[in-house]
C-alpha positions in Angstrom: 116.8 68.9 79.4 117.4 69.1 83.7 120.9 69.0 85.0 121.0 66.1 86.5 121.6 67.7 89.7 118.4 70.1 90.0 116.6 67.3 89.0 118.0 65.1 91.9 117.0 67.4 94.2 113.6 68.1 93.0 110.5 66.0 94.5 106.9 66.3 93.9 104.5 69.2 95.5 102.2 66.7 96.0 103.5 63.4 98.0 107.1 64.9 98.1 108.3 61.6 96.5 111.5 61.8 94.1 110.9 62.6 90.1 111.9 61.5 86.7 112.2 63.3 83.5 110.8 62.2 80.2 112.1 64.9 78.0 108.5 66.5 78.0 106.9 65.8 81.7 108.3 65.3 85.6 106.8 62.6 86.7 106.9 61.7 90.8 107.8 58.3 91.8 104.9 57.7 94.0 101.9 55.3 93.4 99.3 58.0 92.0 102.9 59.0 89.7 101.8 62.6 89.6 102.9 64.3 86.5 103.9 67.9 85.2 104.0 69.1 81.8 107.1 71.5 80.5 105.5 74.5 78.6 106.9 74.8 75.3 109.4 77.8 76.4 110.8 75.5 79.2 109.3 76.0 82.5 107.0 73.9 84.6 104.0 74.8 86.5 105.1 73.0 90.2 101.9 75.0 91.7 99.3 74.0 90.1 96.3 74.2 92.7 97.4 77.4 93.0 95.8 80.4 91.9 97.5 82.3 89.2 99.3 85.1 91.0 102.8 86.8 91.3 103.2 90.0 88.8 101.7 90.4 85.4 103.0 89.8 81.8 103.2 93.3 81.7 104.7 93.7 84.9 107.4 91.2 83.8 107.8 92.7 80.4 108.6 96.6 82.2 110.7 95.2 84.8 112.8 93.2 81.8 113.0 96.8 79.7 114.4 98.3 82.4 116.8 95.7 84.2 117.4 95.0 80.6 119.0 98.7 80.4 121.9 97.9 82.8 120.4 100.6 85.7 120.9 97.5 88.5 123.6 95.9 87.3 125.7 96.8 90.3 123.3 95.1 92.1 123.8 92.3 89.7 127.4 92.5 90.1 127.6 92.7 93.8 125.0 89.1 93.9 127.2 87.5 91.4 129.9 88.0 93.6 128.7 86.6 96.7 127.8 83.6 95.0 131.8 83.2 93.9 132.7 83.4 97.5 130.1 81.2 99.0 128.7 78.9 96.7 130.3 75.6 97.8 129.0 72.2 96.3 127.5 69.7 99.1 129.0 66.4 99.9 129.5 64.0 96.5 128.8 66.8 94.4 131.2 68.9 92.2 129.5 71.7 91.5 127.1 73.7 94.2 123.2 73.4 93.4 121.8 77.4 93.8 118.4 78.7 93.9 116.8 81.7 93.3 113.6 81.9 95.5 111.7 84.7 94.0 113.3 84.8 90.9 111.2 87.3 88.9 112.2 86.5 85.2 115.6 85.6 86.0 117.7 88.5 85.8 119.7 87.7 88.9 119.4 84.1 88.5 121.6 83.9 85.2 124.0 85.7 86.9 124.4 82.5 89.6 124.2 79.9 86.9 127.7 81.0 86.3 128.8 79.0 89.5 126.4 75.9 89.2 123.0 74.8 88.0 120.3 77.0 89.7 116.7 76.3 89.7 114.6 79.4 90.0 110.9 79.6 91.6 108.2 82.3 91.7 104.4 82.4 91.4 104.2 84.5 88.4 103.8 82.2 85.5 105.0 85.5 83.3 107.9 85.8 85.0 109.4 82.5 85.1 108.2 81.6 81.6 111.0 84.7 80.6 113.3 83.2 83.1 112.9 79.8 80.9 113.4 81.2 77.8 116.3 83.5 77.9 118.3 80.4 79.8 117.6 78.7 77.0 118.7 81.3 74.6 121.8 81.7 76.5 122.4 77.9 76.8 122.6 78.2 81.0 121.9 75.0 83.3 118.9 76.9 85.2 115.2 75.3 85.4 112.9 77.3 86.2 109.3 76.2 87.9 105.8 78.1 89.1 106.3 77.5 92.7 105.3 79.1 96.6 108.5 80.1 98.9 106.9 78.7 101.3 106.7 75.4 99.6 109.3 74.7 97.3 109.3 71.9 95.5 113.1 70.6 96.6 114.6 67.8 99.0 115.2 68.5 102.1 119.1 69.9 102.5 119.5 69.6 98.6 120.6 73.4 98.3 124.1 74.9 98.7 123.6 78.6 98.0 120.5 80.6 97.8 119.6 84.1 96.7 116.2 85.8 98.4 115.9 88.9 96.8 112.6 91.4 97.1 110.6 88.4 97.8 109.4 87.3 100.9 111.7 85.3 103.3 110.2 82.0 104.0 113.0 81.4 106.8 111.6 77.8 107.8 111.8 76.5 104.5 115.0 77.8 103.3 116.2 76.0 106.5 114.8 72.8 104.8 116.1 72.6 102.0 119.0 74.5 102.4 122.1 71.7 103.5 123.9 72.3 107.0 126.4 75.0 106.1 124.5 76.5 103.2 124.0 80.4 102.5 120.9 82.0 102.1 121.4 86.0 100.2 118.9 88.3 101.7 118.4 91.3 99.5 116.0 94.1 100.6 115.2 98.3 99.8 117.9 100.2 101.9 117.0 103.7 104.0 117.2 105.5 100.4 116.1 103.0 98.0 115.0 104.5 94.8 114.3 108.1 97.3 114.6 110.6 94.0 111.8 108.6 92.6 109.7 109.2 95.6 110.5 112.7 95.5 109.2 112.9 91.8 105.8 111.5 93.3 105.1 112.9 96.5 105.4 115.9 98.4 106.3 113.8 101.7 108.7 111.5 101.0 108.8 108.4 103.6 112.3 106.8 103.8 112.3 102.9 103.8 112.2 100.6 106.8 114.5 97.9 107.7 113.0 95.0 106.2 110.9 92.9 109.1 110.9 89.3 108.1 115.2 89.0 107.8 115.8 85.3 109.0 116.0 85.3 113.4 117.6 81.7 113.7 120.3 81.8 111.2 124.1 82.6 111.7 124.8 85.4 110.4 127.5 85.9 108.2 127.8 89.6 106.9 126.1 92.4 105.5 126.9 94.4 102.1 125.0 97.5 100.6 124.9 98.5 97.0 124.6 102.7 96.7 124.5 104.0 93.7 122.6 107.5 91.8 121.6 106.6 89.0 120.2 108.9 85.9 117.4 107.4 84.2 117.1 109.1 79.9 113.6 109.0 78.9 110.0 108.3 80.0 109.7 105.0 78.8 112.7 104.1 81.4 110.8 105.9 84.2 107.6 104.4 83.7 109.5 100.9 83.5 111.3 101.6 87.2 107.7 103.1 88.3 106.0 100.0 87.2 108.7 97.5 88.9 107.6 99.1 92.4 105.1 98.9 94.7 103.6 102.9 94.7 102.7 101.5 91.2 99.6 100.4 93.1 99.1 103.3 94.9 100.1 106.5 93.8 97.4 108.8 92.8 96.5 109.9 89.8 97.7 113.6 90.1 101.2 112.1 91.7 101.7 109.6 88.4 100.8 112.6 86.3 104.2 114.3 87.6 106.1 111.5 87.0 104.6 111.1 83.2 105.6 114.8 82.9 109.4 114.1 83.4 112.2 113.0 80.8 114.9 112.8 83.1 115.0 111.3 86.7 118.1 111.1 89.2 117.6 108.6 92.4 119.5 106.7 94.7 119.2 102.9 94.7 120.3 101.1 97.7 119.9 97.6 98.2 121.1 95.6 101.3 122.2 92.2 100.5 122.5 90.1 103.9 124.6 87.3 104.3 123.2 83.6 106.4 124.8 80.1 107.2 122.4 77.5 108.1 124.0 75.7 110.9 124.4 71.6 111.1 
């Protein structure tokens, strides 16, 4: 089943008209009635004239190993508790409605259901098909859908609280659908972001940049950092971490070879997390 409030505040990709539930489909209340099947672990496909894309079921399956092994779960617990301090339900509601735009398979988004029902979206249909099952096997109030950021299938101020973390930062539409005096949770790769990892790899290590696409018409609220060192025990762990990143794609083979040689790895993570209000 959908909380009755996620499903309130869904509408359809399509006409954007309101939806219904049938216990096996969404169905929009337009005149064409434009319908959605529910995959058998939960999730609906609310992109469906898009092309399959977002990360791969093994992609999904290394970056649940690893998260899976508690190495971000300071991260985790530093998310979970901004949404305690800002999550605030919307007019006529009890409870605040959060989203997770980007939400990989849902390892940051179980951590919001705790404050409300949360609705997660991303384009890998891996990812959110995870997402869908462990909610259910943890009996949370989170749907989760195949959606773009930068059409989300959501009413237009229906949002309370919303997390955007290592995904892109569709500002506009977070505006839409976020209601006046919502929060939007940027999180991106600090300075020294995962650095000992990059050392392992390459003989010219290139700190990170400040993430470009922050929001520029937003209030801002405040800003937070996670650092941490963490010591990653064996290579499975440090081919799940490598796999989870971007250099997965293009490291050489002679700089993977070093990594594939290590048992051990030390690095820093660092992870800003950047607070918005989207004004009346």
């Amino acid at each position: 089943m959908i909380h009755d409030t996620i499903l309130a505040a869904l509408r359809c990709p399509k006409c954007g008209e309101a939806v219904s539930f049938d216990g096996r489909s969404l169905f929009c209340a337009g005149a064409r009635r434009h319908c959605y099947d529910a995959a058998a672990s939960g999730y609906v496909n609310l992109a469906p004239e898009h092309r399959a894309g977002g990360d791969s079921r093994e992609a999904v399956r290394a970056r649940t190993a690893f998260l899976g092994r508690g190495y971000y779960a300071p991260v985790a617990e530093a998310i979970e508790a901004l949404a305690g301090e800002y999550a605030r339900p919307g007019a006529q509601r009890e409870r605040p409605l959060l989203c997770d735009a980007g939400c990989g398979e849902g390892y940051y988004t179980g951590r919001l259901a705790k404050y409300g029902p949360v609705c997660g979206f991303d384009l890998s249909r891996a990812a959110v098909e995870a997402g869908a099952k462990a909610a259910r096997r943890e009996g949370l109030d989170a749907f989760y859908a195949v959606a773009g950021l930068y059409s989300l299938p959501l009413r237009d101020g229906s949002v309370d609280f919303m997390l955007n973390h290592f995904a892109p930062c569709a500002e506009a539409e977070f505006c839409r659908v976020l209601q006046p005096g919502g929060v939007l949770v940027v999180g991106a790769a600090g300075e020294d972001h995962l650095l000992g990892l990059k050392r392992a790899i390459y003989d010219t290590p290139v700190r990170n940049e400040v993430r470009a696409d922050l929001p520029a018409g937003m209030a801002l609220i405040e800003r937070r950092t996670v650092r941490e060192n963490i010591r990653i025990e064996g290579q499975a762990d440090i081919a799940a971490l490598f796999a989870m990143t971007p250099y997965y794609y293009r490291t050489s083979e002679a700089d993977r070879a070093k990594l594939a040689a290590l048992d051990t790895l030390e690095t820093e993570i660092e992870v800003d997390l950047t607070v918005y209000r989207r004004d009346a």
